[in-house]
C-alpha positions in Angstrom: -31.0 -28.5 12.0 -28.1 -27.9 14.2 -25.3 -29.0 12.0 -26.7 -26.5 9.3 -26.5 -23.4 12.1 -23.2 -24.2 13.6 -21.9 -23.9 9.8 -22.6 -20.9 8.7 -20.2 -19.3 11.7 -17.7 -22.2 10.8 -17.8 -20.2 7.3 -17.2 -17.0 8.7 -14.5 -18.0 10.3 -12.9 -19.3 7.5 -13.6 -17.0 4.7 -12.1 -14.2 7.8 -8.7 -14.2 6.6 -9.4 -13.9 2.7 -11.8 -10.6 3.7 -8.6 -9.1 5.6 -7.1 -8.7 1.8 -10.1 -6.4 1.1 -9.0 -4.1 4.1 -5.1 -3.7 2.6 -6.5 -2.3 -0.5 -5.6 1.1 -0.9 -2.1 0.9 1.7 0.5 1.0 -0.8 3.9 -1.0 0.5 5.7 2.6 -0.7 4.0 4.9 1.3 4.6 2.4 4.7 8.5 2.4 3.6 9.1 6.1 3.4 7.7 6.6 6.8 6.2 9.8 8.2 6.0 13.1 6.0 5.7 15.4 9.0 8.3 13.8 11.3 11.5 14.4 8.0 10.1 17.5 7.3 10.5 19.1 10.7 14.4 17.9 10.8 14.9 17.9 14.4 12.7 21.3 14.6 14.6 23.0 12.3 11.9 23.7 10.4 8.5 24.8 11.4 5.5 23.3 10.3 3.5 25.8 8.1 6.5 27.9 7.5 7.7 27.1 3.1 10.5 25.1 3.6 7.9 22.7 5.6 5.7 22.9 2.5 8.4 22.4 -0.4 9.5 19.0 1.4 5.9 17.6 2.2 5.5 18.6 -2.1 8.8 16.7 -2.6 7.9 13.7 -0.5 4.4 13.6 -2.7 6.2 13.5 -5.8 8.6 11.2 -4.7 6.0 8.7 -3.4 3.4 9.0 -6.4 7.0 8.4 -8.9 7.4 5.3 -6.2 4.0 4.1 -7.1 4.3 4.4 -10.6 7.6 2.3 -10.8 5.9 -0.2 -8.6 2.6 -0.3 -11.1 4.7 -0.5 -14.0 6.9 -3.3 -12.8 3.4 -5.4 -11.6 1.9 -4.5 -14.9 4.9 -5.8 -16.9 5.4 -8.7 -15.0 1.7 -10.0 -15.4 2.4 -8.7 -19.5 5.4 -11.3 -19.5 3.5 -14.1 -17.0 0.4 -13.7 -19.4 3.0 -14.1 -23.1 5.3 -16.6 -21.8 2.9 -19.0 -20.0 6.0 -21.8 -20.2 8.8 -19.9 -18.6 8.6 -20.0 -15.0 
């Protein structure tokens, strides 16, 4: 009876790492690499937050980041097309 209870935490532990992934879902790798909106919009305080200039360059960075993310897709989705009608090529 003991060797089934000290298992099941045994299984926990293991299957930990493969639950992290489930966390990550949702954090693109473009939106970490282009940093903080607010911090390049304010340009050294140049800027004030609020003010249209501030609201044209957070707009920008949007567009930029959701063209980002559509590159990225594309490129994933072509490379499984490619993987999936050339299963001999490496």
């Amino acid at each position: 009876m003991r060797s089934i209870s000290a298992r099941a935490p045994l299984a926990l532990l293991l299957a930990l790492p493969l639950l992290t992934g489930c966390l990550e879902r949702g954090n693109s790798p473009i939106a970490a690499s282009m940093g903080d909106d607010d911090q390049y919009c304010q340009a050294n305080g140049k800027v004030a937050v609020g003010s249209p200039d501030y609201v044209a360059c957070r707009k920008d960075r949007d567009v930029q980041r959701q063209n980002a993310e559509a590159r990225y897709d594309r490129r994933q989705r072509d490379l499984g097309e490619y993987m999936l009608n050339n299963p001999n090529r490496p």
